[in-house]
gemmi code that builds the backbone of each chain (N, CA, C; Angstrom):
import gemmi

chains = {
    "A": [
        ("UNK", (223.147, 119.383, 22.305), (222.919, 118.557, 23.492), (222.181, 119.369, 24.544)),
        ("UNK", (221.178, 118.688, 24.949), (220.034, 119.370, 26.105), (221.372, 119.243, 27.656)),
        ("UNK", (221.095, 120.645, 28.309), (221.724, 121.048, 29.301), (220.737, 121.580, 30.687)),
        ("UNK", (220.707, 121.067, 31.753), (220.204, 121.797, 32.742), (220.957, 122.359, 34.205)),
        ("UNK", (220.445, 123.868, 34.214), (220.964, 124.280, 35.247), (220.087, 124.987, 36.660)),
        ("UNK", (220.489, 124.193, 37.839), (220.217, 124.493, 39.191), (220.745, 125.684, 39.638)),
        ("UNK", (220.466, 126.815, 39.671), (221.365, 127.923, 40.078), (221.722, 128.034, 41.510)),
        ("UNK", (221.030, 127.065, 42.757), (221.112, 127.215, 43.941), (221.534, 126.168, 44.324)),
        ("UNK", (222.912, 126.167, 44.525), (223.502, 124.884, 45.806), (222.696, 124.353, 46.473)),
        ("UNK", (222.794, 125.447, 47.648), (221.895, 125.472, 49.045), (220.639, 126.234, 49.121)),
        ("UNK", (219.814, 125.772, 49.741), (218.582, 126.841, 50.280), (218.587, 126.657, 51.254)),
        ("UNK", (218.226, 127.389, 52.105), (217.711, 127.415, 53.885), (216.605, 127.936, 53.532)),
        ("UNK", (215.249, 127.174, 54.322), (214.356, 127.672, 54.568), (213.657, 127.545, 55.541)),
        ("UNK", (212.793, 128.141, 56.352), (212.198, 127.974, 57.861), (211.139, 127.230, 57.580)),
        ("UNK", (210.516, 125.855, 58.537), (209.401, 125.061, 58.301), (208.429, 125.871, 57.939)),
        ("UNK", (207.551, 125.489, 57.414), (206.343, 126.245, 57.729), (206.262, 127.355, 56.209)),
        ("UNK", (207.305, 127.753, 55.740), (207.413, 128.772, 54.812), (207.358, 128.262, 53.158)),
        ("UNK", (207.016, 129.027, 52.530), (207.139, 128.512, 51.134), (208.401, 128.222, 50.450)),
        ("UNK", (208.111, 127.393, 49.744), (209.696, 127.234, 48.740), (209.799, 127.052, 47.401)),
        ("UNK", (210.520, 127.987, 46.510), (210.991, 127.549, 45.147), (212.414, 127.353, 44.872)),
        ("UNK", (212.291, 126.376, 44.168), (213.806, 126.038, 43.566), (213.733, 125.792, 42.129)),
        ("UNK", (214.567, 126.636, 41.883), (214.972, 126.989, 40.358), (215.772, 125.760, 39.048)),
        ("UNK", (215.212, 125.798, 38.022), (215.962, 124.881, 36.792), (215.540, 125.582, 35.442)),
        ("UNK", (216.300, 125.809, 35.069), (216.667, 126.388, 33.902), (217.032, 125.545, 33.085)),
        ("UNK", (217.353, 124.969, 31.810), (216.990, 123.689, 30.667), (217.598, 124.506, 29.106)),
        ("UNK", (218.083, 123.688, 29.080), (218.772, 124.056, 27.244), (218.150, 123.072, 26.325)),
        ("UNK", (217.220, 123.246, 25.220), (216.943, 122.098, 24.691), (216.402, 122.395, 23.510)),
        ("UNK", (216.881, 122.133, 22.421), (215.840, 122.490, 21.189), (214.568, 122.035, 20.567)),
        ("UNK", (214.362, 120.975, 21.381), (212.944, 120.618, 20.806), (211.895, 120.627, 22.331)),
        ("UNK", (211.179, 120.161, 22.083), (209.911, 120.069, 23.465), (210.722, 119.393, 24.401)),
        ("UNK", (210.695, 119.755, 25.453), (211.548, 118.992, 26.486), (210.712, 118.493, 26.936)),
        ("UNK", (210.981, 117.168, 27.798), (210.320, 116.613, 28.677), (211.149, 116.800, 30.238)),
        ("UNK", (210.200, 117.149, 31.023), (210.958, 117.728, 32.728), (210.579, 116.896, 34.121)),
        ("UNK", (211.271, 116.585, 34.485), (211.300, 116.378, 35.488), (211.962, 116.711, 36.966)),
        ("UNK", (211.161, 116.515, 37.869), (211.631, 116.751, 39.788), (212.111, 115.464, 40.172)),
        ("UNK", (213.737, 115.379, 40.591), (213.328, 113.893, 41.661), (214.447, 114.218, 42.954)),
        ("UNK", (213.516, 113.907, 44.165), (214.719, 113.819, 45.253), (215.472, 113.414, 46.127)),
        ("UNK", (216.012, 112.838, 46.233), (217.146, 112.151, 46.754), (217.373, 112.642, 48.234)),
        ("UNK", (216.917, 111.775, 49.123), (217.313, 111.801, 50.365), (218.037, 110.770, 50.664)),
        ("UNK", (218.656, 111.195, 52.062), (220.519, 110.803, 52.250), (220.149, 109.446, 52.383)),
        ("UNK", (221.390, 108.666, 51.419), (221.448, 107.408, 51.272), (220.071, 106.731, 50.880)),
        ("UNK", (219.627, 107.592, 50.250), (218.331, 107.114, 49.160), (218.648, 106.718, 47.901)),
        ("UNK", (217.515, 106.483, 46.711), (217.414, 106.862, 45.647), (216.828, 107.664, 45.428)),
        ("UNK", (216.646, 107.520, 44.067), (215.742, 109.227, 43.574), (214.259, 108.956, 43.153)),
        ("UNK", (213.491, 109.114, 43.784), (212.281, 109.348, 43.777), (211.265, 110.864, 42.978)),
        ("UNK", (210.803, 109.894, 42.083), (210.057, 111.085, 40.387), (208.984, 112.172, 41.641)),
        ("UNK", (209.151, 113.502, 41.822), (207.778, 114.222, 42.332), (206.834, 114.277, 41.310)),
        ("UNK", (207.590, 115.045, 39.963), (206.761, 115.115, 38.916), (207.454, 115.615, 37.372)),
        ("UNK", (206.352, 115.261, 37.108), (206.656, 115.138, 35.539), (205.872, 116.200, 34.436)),
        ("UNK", (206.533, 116.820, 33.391), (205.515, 117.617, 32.651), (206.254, 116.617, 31.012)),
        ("UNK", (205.081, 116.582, 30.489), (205.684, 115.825, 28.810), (204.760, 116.812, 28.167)),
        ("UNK", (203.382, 117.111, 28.597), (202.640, 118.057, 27.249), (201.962, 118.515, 27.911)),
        ("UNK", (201.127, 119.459, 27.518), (199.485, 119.981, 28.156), (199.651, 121.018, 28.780)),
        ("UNK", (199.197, 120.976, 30.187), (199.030, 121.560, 31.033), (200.254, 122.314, 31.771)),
        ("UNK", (200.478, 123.391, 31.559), (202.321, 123.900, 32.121), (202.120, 123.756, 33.668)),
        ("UNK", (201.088, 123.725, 34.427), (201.700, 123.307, 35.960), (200.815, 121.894, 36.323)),
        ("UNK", (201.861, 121.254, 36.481), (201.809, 119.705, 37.079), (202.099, 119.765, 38.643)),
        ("UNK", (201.186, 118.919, 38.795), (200.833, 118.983, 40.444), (201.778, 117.003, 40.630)),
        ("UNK", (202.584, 117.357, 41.183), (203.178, 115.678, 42.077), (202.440, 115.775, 43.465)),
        ("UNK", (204.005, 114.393, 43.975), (203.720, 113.997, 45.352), (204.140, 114.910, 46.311)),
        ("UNK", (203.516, 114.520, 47.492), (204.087, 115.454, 48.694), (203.939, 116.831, 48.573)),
        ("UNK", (203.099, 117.523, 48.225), (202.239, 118.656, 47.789), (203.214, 119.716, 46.792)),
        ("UNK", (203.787, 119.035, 45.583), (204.667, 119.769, 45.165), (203.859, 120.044, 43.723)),
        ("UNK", (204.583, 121.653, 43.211), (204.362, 121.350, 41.843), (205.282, 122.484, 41.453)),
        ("UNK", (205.055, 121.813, 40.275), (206.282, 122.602, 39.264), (205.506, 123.660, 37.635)),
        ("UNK", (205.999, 124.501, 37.111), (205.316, 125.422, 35.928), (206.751, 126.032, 35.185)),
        ("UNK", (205.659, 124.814, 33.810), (206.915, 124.515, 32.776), (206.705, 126.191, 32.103)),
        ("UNK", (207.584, 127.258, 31.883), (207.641, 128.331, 31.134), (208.529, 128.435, 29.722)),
        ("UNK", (208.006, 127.957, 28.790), (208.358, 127.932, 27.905), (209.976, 129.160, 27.022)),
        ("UNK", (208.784, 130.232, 27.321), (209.733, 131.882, 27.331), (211.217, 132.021, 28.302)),
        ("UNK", (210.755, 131.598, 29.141), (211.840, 131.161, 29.847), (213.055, 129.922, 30.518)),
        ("UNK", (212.466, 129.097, 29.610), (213.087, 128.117, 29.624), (213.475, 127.408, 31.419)),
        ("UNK", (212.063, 127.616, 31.913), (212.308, 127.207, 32.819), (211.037, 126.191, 33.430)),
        ("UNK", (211.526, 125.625, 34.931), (210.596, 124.096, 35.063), (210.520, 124.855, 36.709)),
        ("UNK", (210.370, 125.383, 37.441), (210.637, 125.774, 38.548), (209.531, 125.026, 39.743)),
        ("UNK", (210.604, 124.330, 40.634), (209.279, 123.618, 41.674), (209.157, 124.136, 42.863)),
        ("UNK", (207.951, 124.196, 43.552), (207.129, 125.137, 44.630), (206.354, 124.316, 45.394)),
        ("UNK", (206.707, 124.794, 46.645), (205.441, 124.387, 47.506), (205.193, 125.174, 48.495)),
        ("UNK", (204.155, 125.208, 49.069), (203.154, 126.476, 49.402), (204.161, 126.310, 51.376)),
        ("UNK", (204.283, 125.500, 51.944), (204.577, 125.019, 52.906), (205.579, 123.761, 53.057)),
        ("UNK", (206.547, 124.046, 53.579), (207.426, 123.010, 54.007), (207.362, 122.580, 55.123)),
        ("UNK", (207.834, 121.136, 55.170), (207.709, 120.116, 56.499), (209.392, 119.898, 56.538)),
        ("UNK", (209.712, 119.506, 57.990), (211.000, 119.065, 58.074), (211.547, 117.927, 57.121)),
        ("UNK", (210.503, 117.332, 57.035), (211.066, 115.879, 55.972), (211.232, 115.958, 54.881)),
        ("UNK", (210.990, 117.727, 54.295), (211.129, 117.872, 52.840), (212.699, 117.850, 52.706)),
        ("UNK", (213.619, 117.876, 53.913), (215.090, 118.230, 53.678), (215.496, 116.984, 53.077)),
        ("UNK", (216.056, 117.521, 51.798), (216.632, 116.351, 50.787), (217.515, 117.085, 49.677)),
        ("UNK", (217.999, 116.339, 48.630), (218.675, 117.154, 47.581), (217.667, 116.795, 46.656)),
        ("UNK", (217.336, 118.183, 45.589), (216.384, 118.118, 44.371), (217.266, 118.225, 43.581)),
        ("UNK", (216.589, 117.339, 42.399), (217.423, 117.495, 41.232), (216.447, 117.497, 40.131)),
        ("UNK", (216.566, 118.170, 39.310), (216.038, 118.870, 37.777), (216.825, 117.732, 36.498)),
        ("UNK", (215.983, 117.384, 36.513), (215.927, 116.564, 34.622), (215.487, 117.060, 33.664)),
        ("UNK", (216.246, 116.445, 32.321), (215.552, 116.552, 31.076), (215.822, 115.481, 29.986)),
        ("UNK", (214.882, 115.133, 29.444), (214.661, 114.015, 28.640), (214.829, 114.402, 27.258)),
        ("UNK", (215.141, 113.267, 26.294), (215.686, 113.546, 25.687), (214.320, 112.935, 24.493)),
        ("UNK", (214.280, 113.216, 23.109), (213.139, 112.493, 22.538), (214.059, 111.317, 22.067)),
        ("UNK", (213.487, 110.337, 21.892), (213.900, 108.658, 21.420), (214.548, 108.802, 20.227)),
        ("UNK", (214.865, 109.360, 19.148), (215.632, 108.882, 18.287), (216.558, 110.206, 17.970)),
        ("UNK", (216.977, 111.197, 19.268), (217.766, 112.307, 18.955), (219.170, 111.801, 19.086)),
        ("UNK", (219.723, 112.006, 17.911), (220.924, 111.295, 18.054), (221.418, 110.266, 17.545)),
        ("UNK", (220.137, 109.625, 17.051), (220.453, 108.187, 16.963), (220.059, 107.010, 17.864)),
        ("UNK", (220.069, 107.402, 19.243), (219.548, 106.791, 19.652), (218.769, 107.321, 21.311)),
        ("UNK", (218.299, 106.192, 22.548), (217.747, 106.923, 23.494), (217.931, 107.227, 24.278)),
        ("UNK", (218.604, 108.520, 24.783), (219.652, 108.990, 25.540), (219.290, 108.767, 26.821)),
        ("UNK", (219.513, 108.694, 28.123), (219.090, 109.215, 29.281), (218.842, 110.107, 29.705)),
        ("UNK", (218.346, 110.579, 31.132), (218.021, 111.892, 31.388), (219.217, 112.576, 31.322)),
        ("UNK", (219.439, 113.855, 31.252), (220.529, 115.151, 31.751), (219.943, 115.323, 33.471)),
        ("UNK", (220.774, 115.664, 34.171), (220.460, 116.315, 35.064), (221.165, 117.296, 35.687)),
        ("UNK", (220.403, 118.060, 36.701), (221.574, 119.316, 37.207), (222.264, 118.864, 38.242)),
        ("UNK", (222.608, 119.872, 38.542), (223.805, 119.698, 39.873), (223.210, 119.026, 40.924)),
        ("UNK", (222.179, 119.632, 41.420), (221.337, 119.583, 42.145), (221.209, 121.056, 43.251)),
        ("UNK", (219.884, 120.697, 44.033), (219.971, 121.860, 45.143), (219.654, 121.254, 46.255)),
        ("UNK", (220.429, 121.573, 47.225), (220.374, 120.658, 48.701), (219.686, 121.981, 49.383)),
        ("UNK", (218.397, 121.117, 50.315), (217.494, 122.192, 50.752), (217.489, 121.767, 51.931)),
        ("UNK", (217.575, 122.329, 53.060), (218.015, 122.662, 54.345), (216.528, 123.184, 55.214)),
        ("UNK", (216.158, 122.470, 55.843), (215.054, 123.449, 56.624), (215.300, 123.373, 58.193)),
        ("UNK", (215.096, 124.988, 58.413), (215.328, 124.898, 60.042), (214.063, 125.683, 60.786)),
        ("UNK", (214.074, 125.088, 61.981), (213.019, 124.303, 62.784), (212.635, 125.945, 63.149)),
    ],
    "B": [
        ("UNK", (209.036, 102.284, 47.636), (209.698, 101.422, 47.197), (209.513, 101.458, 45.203)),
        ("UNK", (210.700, 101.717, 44.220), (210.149, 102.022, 42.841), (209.870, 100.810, 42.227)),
        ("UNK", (210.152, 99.381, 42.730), (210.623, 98.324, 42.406), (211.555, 97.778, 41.761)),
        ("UNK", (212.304, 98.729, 41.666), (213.743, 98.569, 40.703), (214.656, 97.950, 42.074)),
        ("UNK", (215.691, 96.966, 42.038), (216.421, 96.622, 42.504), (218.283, 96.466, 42.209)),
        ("UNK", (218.752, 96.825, 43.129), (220.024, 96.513, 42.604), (220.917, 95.971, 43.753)),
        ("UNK", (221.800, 95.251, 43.403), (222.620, 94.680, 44.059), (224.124, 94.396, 44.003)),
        ("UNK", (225.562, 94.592, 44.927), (225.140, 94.541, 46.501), (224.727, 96.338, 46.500)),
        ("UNK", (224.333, 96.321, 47.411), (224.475, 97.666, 48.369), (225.405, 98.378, 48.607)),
        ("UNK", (226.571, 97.973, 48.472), (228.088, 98.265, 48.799), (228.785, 97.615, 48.224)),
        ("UNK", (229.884, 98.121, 47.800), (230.941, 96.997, 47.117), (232.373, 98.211, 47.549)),
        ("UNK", (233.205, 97.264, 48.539), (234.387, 98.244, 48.481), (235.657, 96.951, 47.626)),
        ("UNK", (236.266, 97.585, 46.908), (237.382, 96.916, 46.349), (238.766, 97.775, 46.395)),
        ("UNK", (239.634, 97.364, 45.333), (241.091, 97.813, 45.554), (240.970, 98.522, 43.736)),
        ("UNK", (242.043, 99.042, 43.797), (242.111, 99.458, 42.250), (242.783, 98.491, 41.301)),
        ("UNK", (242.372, 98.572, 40.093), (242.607, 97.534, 39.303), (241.280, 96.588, 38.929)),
        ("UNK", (240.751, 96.069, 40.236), (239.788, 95.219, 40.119), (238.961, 94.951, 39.424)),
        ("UNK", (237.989, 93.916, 39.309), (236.501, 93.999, 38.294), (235.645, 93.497, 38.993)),
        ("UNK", (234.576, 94.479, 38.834), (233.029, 94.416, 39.848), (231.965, 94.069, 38.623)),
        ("UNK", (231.581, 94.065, 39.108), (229.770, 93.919, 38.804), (228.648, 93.840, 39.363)),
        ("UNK", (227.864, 94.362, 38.829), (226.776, 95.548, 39.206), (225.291, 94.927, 38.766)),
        ("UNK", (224.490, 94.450, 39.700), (223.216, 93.967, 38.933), (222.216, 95.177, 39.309)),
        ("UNK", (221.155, 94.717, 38.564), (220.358, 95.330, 38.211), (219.280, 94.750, 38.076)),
        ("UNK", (218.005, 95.007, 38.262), (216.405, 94.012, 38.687), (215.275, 95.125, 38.020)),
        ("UNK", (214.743, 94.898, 36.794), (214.274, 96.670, 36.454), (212.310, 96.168, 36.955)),
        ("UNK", (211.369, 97.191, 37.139), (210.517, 96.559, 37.776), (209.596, 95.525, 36.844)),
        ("UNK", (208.520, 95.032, 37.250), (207.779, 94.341, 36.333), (207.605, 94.792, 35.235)),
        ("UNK", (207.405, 94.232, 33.958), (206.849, 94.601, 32.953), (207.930, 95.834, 32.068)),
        ("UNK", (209.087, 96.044, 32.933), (209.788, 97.077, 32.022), (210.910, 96.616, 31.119)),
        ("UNK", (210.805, 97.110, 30.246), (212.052, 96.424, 28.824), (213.137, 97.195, 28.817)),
        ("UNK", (213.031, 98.565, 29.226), (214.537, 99.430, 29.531), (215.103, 99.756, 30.669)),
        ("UNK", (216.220, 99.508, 30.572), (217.275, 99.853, 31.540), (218.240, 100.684, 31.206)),
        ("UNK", (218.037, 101.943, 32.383), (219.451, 102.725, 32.194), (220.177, 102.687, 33.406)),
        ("UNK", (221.760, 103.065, 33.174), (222.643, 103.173, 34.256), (222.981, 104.478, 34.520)),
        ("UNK", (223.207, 104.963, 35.378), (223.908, 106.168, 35.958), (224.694, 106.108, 36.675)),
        ("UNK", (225.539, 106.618, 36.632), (227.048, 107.557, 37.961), (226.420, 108.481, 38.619)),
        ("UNK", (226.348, 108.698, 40.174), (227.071, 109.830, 40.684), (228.126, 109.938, 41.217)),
        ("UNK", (229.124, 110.893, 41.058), (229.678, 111.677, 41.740), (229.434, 112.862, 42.071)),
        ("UNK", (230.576, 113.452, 43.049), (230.991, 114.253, 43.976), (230.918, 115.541, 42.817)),
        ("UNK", (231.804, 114.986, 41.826), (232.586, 116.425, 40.952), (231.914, 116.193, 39.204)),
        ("UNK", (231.305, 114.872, 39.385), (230.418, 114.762, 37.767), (228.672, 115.216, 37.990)),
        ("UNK", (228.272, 114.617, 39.213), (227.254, 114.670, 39.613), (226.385, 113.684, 38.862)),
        ("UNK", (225.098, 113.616, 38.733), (224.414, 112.250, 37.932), (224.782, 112.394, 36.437)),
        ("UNK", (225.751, 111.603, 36.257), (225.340, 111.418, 34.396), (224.836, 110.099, 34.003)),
        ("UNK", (224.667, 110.216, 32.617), (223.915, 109.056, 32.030), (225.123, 107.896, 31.420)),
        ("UNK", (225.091, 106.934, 31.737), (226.037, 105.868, 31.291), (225.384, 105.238, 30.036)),
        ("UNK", (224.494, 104.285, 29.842), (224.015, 103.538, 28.980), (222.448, 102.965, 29.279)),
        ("UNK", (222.436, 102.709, 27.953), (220.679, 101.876, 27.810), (220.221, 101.067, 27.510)),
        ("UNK", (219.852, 100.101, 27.681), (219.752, 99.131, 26.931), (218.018, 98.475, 26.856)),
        ("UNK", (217.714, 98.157, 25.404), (215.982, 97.905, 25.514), (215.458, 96.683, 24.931)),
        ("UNK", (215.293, 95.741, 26.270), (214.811, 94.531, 25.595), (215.745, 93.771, 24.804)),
        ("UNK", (217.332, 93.795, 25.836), (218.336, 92.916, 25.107), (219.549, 93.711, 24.486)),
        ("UNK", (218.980, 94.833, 23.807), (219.626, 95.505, 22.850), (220.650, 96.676, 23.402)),
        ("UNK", (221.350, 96.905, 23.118), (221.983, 98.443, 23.280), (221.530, 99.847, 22.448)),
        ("UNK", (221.203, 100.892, 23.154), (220.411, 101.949, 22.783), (220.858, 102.736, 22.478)),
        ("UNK", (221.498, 103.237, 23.500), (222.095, 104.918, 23.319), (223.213, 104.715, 24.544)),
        ("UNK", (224.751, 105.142, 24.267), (225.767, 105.396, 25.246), (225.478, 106.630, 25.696)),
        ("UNK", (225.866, 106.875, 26.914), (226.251, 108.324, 27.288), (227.634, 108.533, 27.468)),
        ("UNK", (228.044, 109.029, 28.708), (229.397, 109.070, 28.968), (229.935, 107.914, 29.651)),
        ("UNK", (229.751, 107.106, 29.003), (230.521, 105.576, 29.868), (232.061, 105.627, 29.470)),
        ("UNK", (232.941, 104.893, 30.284), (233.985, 104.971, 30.111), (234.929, 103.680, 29.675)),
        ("UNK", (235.741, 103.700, 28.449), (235.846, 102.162, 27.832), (235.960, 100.647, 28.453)),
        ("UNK", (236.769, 101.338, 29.956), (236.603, 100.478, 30.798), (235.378, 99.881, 31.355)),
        ("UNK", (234.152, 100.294, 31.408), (232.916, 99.957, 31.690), (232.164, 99.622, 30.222)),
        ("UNK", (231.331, 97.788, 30.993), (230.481, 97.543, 30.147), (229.080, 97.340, 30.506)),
        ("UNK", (228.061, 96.727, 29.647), (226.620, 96.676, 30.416), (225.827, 95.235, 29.207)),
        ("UNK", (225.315, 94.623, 30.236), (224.217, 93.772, 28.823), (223.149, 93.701, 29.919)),
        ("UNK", (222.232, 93.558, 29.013), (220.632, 92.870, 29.287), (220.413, 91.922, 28.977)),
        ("UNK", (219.923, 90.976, 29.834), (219.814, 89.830, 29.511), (218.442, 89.054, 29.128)),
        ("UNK", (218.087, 87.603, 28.995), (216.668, 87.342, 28.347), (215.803, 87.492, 29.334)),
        ("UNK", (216.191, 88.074, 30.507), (215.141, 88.089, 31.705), (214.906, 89.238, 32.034)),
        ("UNK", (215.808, 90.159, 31.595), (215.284, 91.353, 31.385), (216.455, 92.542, 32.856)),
        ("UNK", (216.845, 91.349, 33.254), (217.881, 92.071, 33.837), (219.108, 92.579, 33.464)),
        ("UNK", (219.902, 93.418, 34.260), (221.186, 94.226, 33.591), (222.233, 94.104, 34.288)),
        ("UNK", (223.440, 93.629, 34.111), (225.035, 93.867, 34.827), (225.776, 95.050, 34.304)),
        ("UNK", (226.302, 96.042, 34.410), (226.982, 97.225, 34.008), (228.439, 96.406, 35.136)),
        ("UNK", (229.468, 95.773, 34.168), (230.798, 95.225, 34.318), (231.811, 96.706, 34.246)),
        ("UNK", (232.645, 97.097, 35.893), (233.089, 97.934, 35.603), (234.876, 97.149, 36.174)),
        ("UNK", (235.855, 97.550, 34.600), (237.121, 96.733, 35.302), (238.359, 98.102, 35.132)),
        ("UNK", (239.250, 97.288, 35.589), (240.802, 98.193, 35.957), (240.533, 99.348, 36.977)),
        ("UNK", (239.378, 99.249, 37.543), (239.021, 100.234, 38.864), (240.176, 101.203, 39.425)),
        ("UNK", (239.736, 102.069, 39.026), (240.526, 103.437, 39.496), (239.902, 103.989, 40.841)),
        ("UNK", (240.822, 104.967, 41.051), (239.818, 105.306, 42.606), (238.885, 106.667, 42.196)),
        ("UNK", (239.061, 106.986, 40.887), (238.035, 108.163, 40.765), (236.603, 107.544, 40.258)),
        ("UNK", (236.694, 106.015, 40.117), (235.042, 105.236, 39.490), (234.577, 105.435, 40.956)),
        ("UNK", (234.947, 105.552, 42.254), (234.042, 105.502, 43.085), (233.100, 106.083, 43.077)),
        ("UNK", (231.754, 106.110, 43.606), (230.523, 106.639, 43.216), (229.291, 106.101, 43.645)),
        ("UNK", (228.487, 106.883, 43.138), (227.074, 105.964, 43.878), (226.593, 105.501, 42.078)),
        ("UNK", (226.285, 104.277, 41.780), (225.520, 103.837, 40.508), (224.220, 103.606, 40.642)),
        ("UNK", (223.549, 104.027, 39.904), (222.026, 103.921, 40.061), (221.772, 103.320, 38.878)),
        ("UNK", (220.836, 102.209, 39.110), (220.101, 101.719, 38.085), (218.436, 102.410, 37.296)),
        ("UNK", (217.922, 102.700, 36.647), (216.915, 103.069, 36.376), (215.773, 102.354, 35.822)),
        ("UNK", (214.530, 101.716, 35.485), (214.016, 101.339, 34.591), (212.567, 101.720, 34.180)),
        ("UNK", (212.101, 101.447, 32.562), (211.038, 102.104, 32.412), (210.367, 101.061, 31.037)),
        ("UNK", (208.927, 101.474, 30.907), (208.504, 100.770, 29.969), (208.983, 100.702, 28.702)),
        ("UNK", (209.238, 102.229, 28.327), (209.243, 102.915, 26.847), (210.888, 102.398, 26.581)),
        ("UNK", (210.977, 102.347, 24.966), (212.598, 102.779, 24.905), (213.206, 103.947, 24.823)),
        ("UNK", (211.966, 105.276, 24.980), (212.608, 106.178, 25.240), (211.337, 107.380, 24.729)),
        ("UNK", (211.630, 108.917, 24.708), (210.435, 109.320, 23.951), (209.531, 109.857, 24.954)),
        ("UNK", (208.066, 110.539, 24.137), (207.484, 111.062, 25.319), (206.565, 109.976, 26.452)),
        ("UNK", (206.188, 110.509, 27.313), (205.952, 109.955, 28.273), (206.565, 108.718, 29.072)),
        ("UNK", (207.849, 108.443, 28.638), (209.054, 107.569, 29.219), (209.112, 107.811, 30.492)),
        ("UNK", (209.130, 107.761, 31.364), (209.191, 107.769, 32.730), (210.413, 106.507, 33.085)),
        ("UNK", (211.426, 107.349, 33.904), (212.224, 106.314, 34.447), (212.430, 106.081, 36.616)),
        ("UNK", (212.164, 104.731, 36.558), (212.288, 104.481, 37.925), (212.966, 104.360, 38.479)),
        ("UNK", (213.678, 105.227, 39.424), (215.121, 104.417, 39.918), (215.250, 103.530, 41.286)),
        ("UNK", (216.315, 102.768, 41.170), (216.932, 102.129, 42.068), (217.354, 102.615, 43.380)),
        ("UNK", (217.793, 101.738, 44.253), (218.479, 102.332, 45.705), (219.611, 102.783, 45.064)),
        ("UNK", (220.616, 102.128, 44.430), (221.364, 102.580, 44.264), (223.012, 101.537, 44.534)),
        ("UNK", (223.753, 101.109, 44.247), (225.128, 100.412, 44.518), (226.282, 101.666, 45.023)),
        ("UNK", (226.754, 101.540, 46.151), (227.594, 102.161, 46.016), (228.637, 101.940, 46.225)),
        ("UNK", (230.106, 102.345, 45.311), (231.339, 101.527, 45.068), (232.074, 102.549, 45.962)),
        ("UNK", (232.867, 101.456, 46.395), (234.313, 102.522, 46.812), (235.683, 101.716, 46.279)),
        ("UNK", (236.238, 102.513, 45.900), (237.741, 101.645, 45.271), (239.006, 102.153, 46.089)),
        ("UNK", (240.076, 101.754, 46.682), (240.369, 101.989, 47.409), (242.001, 102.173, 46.920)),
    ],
}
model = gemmi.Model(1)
for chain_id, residues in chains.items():
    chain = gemmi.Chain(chain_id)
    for i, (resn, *xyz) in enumerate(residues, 1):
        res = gemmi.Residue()
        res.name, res.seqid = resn, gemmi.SeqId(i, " ")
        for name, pos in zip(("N", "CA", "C"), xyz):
            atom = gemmi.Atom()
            atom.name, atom.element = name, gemmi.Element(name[0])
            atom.pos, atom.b_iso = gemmi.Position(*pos), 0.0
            res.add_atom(atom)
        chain.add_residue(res)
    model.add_chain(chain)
structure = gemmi.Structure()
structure.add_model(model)
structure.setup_entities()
């Protein structure tokens, strides 16, 4: 069974500054990855997605993420943060359509609640 | 806005009870999944259903059920309400029944409180 892990609760970060947040992924075949984030009393909204190709996928809201195979990791970045980026991220992984038997839903992590101060 | 809809917005009840949970998946999509969050589970995957059918369970609990119907919408029926089902439920939906490039959309979200 595909497993993903957020290693960071919390982040604090100052506007204006760069940010990565970490996901780490258990999965034996090609994973499919995803970013989505959840602001308070939201839903979860996809930033981005990697299924094949290209290991860094560029989303919304100037984000992107670089799928590392070797490391089993999906890690998302952005060069500059805005106050409105404060939300909780959460790290997915997809499952392929007939693992199992049948088509599972995403896994997701804990999440990481990201904090920015002014 | 993902166009996924769900409805109510809130539902507070008592324990014991039986709710139900709709679900509106956007145009043109044949799958629907459900999710839980909690506090101490965090998002897991409940069930799927594609174009009527049942797909793949996740961790649903016997007390909780789900159908799709010919319109393409979904009820996830949750009964004997305990106070640990409280949670936020999210609906999801997507074209594929699953596989690469599946992309799933989610919902606002229902959120239960059982009391």
């Amino acid at each position: 069974a595909q497993s993903v892990t957020q290693p960071d609760i919390h982040i604090t970060v100052s506007e204006g500054a760069s940010l990565e947040l970490r996901c780490n992924y258990s999965y034996g075949a090609t994973p499919y990855l995803f970013w989505y984030v959840q602001s308070p009393g939201q839903g979860l909204q996809l930033l981005l997605k990697y299924f094949s190709g290209d290991t860094l996928v560029q989303g919304i809201k100037g984000f992107e993420a670089e799928f590392k195979r070797s490391q089993s990791s999906f890690n998302l970045r952005k060069p500059s943060v805005h106050w409105s980026d404060a939300a909780e991220y959460f790290c997915a992984v997809g499952a392929e359509e007939y693992s199992g038997g049948g088509a599972d839903g995403l896994t997701f992590g804990k999440g990481t609640h990201l904090i920015i101060q002014p | 806005d993902s166009g996924v809809t769900q409805t109510p917005k809130h539902l507070i009840t008592a324990t014991g009870q039986r709710v139900t949970l709709r679900c509106s998946p956007r145009s043109g999509d044949l799958s629907v999944y459900w999710y839980q969050q909690s506090l101490d589970q965090g998002l897991q995957f409940l069930i799927h259903y594609y174009n009527g059918e049942e797909r793949a369970k996740g961790n649903i609990l016997e007390r909780f059920s789900a159908q799709q119907f010919p319109d393409l919408h979904s009820e996830l029926n949750l009964s004997s309400l305990e106070l640990g089902d409280s949670a936020l439920y999210f609906c999801a939906s997507s074209v594929l029944a699953g596989g690469l490039y599946n992309e799933q959309f989610f919902g606002p979200g229902t959120r239960l409180t059982v009391l």
